[in-house]
Each structure stands twice: as C-alpha cells, then as structure tokens.
MIDOSE-1310 file (N, C-alpha, C; in nm, 2 decimals, decimal comma, always signed):
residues 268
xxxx	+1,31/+5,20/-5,27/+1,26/+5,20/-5,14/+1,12/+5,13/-5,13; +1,05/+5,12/-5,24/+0,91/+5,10/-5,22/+0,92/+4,93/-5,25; +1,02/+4,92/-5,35/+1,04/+4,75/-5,34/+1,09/+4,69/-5,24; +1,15/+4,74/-5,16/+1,23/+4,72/-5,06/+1,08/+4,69/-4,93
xxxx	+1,00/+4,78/-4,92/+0,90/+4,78/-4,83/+0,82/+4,64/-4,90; +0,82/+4,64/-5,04/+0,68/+4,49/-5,07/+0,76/+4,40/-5,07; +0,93/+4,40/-5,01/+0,90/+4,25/-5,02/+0,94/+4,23/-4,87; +0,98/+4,31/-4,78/+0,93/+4,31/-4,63/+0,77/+4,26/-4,58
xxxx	+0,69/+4,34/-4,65/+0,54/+4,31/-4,63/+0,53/+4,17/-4,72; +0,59/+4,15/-4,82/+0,57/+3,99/-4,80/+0,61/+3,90/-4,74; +0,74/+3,93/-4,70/+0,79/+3,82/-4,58/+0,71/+3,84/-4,49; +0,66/+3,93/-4,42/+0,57/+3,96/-4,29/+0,48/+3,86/-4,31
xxxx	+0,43/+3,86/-4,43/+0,27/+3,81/-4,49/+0,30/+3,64/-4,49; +0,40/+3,61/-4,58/+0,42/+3,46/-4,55/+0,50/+3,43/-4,41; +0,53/+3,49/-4,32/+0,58/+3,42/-4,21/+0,53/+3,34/-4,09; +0,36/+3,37/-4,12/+0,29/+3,31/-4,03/+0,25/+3,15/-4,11
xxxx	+0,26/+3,15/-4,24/+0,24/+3,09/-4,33/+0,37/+2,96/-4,29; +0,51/+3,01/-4,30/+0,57/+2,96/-4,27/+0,61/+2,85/-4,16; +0,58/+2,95/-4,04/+0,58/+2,87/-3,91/+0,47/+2,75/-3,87; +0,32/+2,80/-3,92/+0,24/+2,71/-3,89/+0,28/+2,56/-4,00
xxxx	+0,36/+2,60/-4,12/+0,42/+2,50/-4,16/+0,51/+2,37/-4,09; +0,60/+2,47/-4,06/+0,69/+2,36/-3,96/+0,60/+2,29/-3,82; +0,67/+2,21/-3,81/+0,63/+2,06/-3,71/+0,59/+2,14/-3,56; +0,50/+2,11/-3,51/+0,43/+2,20/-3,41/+0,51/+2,10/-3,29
xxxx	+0,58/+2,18/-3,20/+0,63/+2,13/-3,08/+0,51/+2,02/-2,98; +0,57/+1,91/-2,95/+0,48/+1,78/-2,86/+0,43/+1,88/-2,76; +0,30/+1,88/-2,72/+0,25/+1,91/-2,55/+0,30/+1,85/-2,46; +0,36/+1,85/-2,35/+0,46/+1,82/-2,24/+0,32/+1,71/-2,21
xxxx	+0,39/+1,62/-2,16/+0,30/+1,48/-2,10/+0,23/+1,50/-1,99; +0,05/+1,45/-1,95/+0,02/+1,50/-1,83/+0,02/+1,36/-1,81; +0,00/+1,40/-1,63/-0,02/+1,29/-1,55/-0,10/+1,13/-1,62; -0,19/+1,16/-1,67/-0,23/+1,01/-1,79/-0,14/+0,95/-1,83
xxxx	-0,05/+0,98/-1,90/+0,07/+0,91/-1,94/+0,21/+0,92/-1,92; +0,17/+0,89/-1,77/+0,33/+0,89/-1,70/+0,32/+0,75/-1,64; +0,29/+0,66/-1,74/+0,36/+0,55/-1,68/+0,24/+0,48/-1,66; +0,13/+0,49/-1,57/+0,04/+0,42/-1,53/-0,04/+0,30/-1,61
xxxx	-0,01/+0,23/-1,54/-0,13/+0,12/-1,58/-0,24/+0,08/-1,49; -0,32/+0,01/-1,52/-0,44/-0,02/-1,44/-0,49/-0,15/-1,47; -0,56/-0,21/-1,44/-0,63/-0,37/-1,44/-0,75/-0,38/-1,37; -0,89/-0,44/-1,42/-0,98/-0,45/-1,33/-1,00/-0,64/-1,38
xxxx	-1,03/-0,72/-1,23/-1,08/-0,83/-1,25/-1,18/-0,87/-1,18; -1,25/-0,98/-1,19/-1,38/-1,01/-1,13/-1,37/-1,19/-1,11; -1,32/-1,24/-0,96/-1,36/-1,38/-0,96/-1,49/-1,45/-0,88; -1,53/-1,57/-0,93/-1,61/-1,64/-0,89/-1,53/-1,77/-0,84
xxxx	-1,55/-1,79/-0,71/-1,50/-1,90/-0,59/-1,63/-1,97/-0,60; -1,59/-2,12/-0,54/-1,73/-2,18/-0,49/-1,72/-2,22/-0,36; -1,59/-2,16/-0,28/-1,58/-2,15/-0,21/-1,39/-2,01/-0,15; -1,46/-1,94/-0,04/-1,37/-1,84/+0,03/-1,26/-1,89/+0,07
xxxx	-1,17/-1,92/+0,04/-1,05/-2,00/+0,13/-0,95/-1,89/+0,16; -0,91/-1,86/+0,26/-0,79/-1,74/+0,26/-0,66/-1,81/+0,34; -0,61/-1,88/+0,34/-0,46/-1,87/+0,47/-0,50/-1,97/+0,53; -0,63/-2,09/+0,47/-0,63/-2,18/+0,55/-0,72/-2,19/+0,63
xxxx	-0,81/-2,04/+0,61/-0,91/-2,06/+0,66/-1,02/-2,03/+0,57; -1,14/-2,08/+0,63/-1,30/-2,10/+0,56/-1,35/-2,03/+0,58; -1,38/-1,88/+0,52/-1,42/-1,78/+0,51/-1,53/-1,73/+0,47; -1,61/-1,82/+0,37/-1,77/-1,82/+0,33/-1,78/-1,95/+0,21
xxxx	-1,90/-1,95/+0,17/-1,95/-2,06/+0,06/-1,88/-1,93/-0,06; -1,99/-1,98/-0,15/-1,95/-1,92/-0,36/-1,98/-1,78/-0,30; -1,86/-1,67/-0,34/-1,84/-1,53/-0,31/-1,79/-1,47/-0,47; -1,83/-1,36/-0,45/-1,80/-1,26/-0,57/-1,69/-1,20/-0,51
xxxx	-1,56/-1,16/-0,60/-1,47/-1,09/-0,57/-1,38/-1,03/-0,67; -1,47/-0,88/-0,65/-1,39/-0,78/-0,79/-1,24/-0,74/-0,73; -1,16/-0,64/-0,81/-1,07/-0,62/-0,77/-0,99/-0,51/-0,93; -0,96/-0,42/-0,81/-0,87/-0,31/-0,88/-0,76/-0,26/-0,84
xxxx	-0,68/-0,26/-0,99/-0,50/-0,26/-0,94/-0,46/-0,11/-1,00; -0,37/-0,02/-0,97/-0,35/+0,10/-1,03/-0,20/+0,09/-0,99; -0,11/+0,07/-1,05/+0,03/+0,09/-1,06/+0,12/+0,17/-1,15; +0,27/+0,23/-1,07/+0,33/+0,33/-1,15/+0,44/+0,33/-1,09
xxxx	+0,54/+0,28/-1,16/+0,70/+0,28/-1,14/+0,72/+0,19/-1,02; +0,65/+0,07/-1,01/+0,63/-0,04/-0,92/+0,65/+0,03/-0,76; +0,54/+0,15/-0,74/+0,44/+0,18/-0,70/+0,29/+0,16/-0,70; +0,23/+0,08/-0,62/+0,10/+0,02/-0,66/-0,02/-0,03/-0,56
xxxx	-0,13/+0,04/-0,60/-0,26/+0,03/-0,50/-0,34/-0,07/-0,56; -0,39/-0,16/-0,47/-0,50/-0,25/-0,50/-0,59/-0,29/-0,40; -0,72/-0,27/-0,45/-0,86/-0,29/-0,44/-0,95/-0,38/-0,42; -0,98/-0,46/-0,35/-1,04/-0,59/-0,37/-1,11/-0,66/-0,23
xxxx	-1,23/-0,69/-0,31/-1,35/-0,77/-0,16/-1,36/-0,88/-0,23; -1,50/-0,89/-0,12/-1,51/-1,05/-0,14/-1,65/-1,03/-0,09; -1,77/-1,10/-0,15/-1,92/-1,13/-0,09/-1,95/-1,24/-0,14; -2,00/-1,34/-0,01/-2,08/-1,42/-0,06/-2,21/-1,40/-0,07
xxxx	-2,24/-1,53/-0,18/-2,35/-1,49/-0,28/-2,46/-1,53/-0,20; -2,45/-1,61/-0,10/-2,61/-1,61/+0,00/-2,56/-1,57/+0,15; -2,67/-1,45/+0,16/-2,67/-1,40/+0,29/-2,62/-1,45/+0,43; -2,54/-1,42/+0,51/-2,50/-1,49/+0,64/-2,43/-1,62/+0,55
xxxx	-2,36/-1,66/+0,50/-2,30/-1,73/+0,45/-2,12/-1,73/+0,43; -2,09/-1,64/+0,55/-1,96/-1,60/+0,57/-1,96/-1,46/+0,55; -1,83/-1,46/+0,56/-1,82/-1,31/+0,59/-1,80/-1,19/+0,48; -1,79/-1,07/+0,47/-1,78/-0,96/+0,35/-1,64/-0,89/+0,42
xxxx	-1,55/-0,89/+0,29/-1,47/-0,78/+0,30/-1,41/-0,68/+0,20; -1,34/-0,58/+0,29/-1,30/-0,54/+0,18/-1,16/-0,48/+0,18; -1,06/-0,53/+0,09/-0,93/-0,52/+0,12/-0,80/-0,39/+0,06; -0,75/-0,33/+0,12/-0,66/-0,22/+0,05/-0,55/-0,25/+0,11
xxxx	-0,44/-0,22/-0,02/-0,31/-0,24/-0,05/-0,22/-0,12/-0,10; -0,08/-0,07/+0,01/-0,03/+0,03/-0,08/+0,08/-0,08/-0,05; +0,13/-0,07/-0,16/+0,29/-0,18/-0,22/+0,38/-0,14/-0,32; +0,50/-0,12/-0,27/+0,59/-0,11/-0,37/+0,72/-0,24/-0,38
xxxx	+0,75/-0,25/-0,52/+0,86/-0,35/-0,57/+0,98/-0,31/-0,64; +1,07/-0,35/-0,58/+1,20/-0,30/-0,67/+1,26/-0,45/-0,68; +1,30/-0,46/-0,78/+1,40/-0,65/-0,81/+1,37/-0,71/-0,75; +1,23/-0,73/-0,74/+1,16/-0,88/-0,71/+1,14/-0,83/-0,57
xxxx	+1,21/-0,76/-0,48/+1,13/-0,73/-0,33/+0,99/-0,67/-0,32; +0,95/-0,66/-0,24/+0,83/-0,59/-0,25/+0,82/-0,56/-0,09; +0,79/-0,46/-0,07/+0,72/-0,42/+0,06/+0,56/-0,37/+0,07; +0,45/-0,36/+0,17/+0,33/-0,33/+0,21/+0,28/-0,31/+0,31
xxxx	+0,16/-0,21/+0,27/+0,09/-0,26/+0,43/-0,10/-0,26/+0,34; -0,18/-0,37/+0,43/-0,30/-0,37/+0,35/-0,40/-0,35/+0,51; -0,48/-0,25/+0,49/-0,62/-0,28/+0,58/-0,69/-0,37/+0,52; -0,73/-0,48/+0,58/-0,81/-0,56/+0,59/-0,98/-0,49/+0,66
xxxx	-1,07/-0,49/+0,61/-1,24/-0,42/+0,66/-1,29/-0,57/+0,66; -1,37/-0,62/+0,76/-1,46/-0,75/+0,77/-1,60/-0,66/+0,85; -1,64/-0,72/+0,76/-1,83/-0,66/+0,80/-1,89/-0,73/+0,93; -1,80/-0,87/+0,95/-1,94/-0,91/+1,04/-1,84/-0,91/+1,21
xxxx	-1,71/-0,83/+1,22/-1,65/-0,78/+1,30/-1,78/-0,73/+1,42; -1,81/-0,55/+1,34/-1,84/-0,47/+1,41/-2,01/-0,49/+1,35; -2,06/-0,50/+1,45/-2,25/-0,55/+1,42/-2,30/-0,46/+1,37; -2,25/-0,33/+1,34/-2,31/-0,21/+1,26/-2,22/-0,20/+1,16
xxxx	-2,13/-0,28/+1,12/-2,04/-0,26/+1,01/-2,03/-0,15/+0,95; -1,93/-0,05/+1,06/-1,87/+0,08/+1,03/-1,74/+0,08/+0,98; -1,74/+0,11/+0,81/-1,63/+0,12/+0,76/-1,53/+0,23/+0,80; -1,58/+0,35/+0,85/-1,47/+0,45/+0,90/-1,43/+0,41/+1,04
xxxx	-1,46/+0,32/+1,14/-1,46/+0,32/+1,23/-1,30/+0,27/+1,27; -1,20/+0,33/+1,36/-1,08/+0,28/+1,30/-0,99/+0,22/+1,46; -1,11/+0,28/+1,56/-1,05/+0,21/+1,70/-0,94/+0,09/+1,74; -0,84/+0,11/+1,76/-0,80/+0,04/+1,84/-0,80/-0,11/+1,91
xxxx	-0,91/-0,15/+1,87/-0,97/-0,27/+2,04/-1,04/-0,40/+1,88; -1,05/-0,47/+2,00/-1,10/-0,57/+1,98/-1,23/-0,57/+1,85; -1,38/-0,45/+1,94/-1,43/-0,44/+1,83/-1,41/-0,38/+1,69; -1,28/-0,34/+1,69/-1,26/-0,26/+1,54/-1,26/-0,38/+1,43
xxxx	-1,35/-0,34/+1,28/-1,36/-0,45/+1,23/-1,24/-0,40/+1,11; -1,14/-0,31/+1,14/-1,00/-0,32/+0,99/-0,89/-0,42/+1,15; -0,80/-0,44/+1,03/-0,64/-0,52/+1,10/-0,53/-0,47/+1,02; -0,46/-0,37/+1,03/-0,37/-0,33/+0,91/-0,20/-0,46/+0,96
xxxx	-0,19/-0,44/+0,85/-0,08/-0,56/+0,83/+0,06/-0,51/+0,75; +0,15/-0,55/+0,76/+0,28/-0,52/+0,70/+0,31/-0,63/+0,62; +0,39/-0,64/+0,52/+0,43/-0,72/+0,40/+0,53/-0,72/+0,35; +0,60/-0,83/+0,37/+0,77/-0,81/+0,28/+0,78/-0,93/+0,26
xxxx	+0,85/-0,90/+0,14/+0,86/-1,06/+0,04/+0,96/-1,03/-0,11; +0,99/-1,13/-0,15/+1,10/-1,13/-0,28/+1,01/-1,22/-0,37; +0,99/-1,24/-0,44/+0,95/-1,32/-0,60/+1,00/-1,30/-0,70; +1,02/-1,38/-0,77/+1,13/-1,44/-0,90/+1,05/-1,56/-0,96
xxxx	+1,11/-1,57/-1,07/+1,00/-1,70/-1,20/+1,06/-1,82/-1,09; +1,13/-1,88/-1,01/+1,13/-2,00/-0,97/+1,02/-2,00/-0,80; +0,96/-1,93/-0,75/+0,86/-1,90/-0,62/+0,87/-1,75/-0,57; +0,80/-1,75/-0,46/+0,77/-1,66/-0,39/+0,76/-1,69/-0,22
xxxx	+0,83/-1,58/-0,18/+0,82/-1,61/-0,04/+0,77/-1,45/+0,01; +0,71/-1,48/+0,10/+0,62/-1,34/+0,17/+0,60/-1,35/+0,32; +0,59/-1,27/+0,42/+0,62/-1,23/+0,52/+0,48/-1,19/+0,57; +0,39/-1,16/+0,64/+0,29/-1,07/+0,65/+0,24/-1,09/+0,86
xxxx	+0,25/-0,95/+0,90/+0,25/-0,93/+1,03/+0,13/-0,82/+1,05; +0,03/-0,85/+1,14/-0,04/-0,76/+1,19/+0,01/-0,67/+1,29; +0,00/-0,52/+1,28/+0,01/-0,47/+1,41/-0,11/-0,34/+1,46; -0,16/-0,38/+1,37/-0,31/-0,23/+1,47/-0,45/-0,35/+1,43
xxxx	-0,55/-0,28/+1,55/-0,65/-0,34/+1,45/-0,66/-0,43/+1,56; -0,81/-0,52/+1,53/-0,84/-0,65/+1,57/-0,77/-0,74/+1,59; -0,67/-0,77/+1,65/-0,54/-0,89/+1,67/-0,49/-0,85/+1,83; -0,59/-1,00/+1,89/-0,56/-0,96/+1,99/-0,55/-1,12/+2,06
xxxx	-0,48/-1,19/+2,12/-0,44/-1,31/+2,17/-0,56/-1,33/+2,29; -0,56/-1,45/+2,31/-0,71/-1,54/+2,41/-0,68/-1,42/+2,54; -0,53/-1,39/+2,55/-0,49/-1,36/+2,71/-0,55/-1,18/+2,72; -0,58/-1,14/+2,59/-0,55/-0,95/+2,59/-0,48/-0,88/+2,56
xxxx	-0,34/-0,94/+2,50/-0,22/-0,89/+2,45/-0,23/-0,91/+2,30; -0,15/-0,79/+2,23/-0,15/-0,78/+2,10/-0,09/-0,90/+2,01; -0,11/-0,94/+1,95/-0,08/-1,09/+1,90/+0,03/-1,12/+1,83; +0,04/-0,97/+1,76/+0,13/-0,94/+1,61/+0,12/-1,09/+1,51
xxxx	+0,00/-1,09/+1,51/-0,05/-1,24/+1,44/+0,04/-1,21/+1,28; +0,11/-1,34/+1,27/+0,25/-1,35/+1,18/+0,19/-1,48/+1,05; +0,21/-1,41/+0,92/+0,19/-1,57/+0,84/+0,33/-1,55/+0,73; +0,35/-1,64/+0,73/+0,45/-1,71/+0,64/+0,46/-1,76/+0,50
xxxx	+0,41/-1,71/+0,39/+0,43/-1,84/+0,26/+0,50/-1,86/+0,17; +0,55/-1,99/+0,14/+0,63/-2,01/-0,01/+0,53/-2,07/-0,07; +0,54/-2,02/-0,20/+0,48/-2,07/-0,35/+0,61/-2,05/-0,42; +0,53/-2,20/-0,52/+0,65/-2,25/-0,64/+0,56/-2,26/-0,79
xxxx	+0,55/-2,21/-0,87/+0,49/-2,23/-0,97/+0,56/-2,30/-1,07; +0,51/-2,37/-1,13/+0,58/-2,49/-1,25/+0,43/-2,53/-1,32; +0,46/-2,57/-1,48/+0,42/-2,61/-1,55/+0,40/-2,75/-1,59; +0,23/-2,83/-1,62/+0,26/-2,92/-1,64/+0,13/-2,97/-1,71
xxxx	+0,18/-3,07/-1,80/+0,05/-3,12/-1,89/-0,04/-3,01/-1,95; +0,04/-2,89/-1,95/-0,04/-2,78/-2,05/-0,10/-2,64/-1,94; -0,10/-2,69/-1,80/-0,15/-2,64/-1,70/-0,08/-2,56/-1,63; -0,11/-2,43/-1,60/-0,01/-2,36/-1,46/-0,02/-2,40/-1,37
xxxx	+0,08/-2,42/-1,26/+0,06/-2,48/-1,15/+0,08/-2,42/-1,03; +0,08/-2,42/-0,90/+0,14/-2,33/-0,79/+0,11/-2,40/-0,69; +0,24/-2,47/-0,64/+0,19/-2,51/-0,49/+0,29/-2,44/-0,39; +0,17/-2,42/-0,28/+0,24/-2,30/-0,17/+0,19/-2,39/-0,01
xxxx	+0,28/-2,34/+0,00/+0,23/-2,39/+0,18/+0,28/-2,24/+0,31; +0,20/-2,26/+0,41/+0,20/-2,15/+0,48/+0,22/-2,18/+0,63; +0,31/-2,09/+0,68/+0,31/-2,13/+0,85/+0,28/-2,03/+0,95; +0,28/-2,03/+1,04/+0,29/-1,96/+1,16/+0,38/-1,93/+1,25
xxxx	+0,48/-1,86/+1,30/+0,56/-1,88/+1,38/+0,52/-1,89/+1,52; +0,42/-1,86/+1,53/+0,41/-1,86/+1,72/+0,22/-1,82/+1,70; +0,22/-1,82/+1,84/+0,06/-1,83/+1,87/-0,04/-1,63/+1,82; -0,17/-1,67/+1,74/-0,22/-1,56/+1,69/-0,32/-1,53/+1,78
xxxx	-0,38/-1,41/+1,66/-0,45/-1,42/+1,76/-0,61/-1,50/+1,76; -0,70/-1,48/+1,86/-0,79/-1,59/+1,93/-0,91/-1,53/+2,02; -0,98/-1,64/+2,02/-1,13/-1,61/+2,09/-1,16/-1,71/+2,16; -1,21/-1,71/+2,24/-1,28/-1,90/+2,32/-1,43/-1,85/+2,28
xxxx	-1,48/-1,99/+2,25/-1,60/-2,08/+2,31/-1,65/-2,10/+2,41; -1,78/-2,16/+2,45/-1,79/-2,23/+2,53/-1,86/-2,38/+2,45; -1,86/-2,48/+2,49/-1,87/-2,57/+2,43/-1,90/-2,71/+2,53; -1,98/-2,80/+2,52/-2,06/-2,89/+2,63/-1,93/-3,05/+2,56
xxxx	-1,91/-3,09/+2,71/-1,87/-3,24/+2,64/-1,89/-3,31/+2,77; -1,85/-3,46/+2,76/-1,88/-3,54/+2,86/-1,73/-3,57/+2,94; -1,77/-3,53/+3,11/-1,64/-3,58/+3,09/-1,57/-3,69/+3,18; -1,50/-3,71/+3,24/-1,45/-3,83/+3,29/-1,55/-3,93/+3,38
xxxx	-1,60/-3,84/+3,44/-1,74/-3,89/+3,52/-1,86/-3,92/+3,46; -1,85/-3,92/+3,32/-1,97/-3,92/+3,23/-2,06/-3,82/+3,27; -2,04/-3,68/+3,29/-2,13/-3,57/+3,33/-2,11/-3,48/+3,23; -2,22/-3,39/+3,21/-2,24/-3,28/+3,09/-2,16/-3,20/+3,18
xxxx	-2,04/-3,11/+3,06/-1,95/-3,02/+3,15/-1,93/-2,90/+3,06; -1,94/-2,78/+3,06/-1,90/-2,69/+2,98/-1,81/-2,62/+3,04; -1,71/-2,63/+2,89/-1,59/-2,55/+2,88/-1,54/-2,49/+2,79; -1,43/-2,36/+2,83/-1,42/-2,26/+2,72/-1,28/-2,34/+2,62
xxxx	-1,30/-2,31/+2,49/-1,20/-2,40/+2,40/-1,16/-2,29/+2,33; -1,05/-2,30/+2,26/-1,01/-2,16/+2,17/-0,99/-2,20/+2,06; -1,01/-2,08/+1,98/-1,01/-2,04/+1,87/-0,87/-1,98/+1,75; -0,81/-2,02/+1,74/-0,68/-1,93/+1,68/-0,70/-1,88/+1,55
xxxx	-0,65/-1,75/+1,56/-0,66/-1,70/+1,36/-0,58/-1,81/+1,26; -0,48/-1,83/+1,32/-0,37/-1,91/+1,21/-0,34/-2,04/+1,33; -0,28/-2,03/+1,47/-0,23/-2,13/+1,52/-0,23/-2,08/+1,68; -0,20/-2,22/+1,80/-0,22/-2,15/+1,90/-0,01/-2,12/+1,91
xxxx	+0,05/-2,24/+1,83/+0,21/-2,23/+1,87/+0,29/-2,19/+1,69; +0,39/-2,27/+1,68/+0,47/-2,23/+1,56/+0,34/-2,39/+1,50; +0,30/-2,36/+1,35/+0,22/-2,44/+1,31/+0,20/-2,40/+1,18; +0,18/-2,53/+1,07/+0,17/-2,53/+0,96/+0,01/-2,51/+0,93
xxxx	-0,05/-2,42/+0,90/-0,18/-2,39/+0,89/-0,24/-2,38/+0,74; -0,12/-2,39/+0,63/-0,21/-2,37/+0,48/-0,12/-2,49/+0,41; -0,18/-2,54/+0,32/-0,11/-2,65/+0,23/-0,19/-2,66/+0,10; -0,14/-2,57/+0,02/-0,23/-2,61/-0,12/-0,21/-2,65/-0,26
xxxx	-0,22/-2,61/-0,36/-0,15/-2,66/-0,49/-0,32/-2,65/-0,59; -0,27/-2,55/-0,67/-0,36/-2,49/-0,75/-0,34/-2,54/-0,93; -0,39/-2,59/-1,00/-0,39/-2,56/-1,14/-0,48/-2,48/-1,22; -0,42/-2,39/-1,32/-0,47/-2,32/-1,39/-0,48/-2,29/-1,52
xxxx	-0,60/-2,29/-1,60/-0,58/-2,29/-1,75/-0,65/-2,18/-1,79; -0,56/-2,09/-1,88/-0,60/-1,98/-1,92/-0,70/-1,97/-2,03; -0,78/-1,92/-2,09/-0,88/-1,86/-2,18/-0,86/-1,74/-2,23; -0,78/-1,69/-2,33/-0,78/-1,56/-2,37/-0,85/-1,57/-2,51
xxxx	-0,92/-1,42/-2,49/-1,01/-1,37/-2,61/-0,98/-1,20/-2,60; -1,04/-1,14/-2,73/-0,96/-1,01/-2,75/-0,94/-0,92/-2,70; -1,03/-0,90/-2,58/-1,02/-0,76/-2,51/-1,02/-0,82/-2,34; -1,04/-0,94/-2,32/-0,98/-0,99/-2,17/-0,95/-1,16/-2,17
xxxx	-0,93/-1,18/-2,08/-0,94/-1,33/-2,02/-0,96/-1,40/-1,91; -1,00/-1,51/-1,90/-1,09/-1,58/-1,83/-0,98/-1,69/-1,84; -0,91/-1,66/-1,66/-0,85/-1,83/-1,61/-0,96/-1,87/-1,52; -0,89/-1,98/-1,57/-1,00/-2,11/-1,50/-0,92/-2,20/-1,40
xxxx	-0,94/-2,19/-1,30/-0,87/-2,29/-1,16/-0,92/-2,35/-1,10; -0,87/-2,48/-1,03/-0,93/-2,58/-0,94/-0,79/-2,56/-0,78; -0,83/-2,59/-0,70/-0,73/-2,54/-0,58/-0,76/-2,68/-0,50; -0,71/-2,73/-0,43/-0,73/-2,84/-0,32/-0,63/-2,77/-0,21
xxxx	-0,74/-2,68/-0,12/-0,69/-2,64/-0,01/-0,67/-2,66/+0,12; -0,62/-2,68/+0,20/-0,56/-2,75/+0,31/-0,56/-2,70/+0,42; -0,57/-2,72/+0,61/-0,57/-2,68/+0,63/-0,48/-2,81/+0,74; -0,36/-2,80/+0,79/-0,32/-2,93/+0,84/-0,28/-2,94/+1,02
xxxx	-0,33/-2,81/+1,03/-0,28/-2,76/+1,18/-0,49/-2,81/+1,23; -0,55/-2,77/+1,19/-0,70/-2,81/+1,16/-0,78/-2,93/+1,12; -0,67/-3,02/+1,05/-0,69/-3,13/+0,94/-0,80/-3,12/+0,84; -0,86/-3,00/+0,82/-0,96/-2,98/+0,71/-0,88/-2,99/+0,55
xxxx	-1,01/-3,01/+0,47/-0,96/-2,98/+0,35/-1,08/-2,97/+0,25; -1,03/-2,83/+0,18/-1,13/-2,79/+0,06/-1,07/-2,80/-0,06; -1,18/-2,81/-0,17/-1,13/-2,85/-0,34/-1,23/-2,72/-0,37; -1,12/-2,61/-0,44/-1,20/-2,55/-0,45/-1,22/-2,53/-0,64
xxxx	-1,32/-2,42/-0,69/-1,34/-2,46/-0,83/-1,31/-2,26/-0,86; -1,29/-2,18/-0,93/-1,26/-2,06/-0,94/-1,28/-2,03/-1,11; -1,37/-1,89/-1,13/-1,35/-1,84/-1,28/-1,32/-1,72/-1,21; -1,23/-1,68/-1,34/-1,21/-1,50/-1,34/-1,24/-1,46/-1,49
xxxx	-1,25/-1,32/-1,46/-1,23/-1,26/-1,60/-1,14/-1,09/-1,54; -1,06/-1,12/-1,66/-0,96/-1,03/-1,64/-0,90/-0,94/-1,77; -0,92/-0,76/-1,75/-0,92/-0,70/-1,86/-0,75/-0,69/-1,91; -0,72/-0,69/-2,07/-0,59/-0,70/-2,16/-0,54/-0,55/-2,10
C-alpha cells in the first residue's frame, strides 16, 4: 500500500513537470494580425495638377493607406509650400476590390471653400467646403478605367441645380527604356459643376463692357479635360523607396499644359 501511494505522489509530482514539457497551445490571433497591412508615403510636386486642373504651385502631400481583405481606407492632403499659393486639402477614401473591380466613395475637404475652414462643417450648399463622390472602376496589368460622380457637397451647376459633376479615366501603363510609364486621358460626360466671373472686354463698339463668363469644374458639355503621360523611375533602398517622376499634364478642353517634376518616399 505505501508503495502504491509513492509512486502515485510521484506521478502527481512529475505531472506538472510533464505538461509544462509538452508544446504550449498558439494564443488565438488578435486583431494585429488578421491580415492588415498599412503604407505611409510622402510626395513632393512642383506643381498640384489633379483632373486637369491647377490646383497650387510645389505642395507637400503625405498619405496613409490601411487595408484588409481588399477592404481599404486612405488618407491623404496636399499643402502648398507658399502661403495662398493654391489650395489645401484633405482627402478620405473607404474602397473596396474584388478581381480587379473596385468600388468607393472619398470626401474631398478644400480649405479655401469655406473662409473659416471648418472641417466638421458638413452642410449641404454651396458653401460647404467637403464634395463626397462615388467610384467604380476595374484594373488589370494591361490599364485602368475608373468612373467617379459627385453627389453631396459643393457641386452645384452656373444655373443652381446639383451637377452630379462626372469624370471619366483610362490609364495604360507600359514599360520603356528602363522607365514606367502611364498614359491616361480623362473626360467629362456632360456639363459640371461652375461659377461665373465678371470680367471687362471690349466690345463691338469698341466700349469697355463687363460680363459674367463661366467657370467649369471639369467642362461646360461632354469634353476631354485631362491628357497626360507620366514616366517613372524607381529608387529602392532598405527600408523604403523613393520614385522619381516627370508628368507632362494637359489640359485640352482649356488648352493649358503643365510639365510637372515629383519625388516620393514610400515605406517597404
């Protein structure tokens, strides 16, 4: 009996011995590592170009991406680097992609909208300085085509009526001479929205005459308003990278045209 009891009390005694031996069960995964990735980048423009239009001189524009199961938020302004020098914004993206589709919507914030530049301010009208916008598009390694319609917000036509100010783009990217390339062009299907002028000219009678002229976001009818074509050469080093691009951007509904110069740095 008594041997019987010491070698019970030694099993008892190595049992704890035993278990902490064996392979300790994984901790169930917390939200950290369910997938998420993240990206932060930082570019320098020497000039603002968006859609064709001229937006400010040399602007800073950071930007942050958080994605998960092609689910994905992104973050990103724009300041130019001398005062009154165009405009400040700041832009949010909820987007999701399944085989190359993508759907969105992004508020757009512009500071020099509302003269007190109230970021919560979310009104309705004219002076509200967000525009929320909708997004649908497909991309694949041979281009990209994208869809983008305003419907709240600042978008509002010369006449008073909501604009549903509409832009259109294909981009094609191809490789060449060692260089990435991408040339995209953008249109309008029908008239955006707009503001008038007033503005002095001379007119048939050779008399000073002032009249109101308008202004369109993208176009006053169906109109080709962006034409560009970008090359890009990458710089990678160990913990980020720095592309380097030149842009000759277009504006053909306008006849302008900008050459623009761009650094980024972008974390691995």
């Amino acid at each position: 009996m008594k041997k019987i009891l010491s070698l019970a009390l030694a099993a008892i005694t190595l049992l704890p011995a035993s278990v902490s031996a064996q392979e300790a069960p994984e901790p169930e995964s917390d939200w950290t590592e369910l997938d998420f990735t993240a990206s932060v980048s930082a570019d320098l423009v020497s000039r603002y170009m968006w859609r064709g239009i001229d937006n400010a001189g040399p602007s800073f524009q950071p930007n942050l991406g958080i994605a998960w199961r092609g689910l994905s938020l992104d973050i990103s302004g724009s300041t130019p680097l001398q005062k009154d020098d165009g405009i400040q914004d700041i832009d949010v993206t909820l987007g999701y992609s399944l085989f190359g589709f993508n759907i969105g919507v992004t508020d757009y914030w512009t500071a020099d909208v509302d003269v007190r530049n109230r970021y919560f301010y979310f009104g309705d009208g004219p002076e509200c300085p967000h525009q929320l916008e909708a997004n649908l598009g497909y991309s694949c390694k041979y281009g990209s085509l994208q869809a983008y319609t305003m419907f709240y917000g600042n978008d509002y036509k010369i006449d008073g009526k909501r604009a549903y100010s509409t832009y259109i783009e294909l981009s094609v990217p191809f490789s060449l001479g060692g260089l990435d390339w991408k040339a995209s062009v953008g249109v309008t299907p029908f008239e955006s929205a707009g503001t008038t002028h007033e503005e002095e000219i001379i007119n048939e009678k050779g008399k000073k005459q002032i009249v109101n002229r308008g202004d369109w976001m993208y176009g006053e009818s169906f109109t080709c308003n962006m034409a560009s074509i970008r090359a890009t050469k990458e710089l990678n080093f160990k913990h980020f990278n720095v592309p380097v691009f030149v842009e000759l951007h277009t504006n053909p509904y306008l006849q302008r045209a900008n050459f623009v110069l761009g650094v980024a740095i972008k974390s691995l």
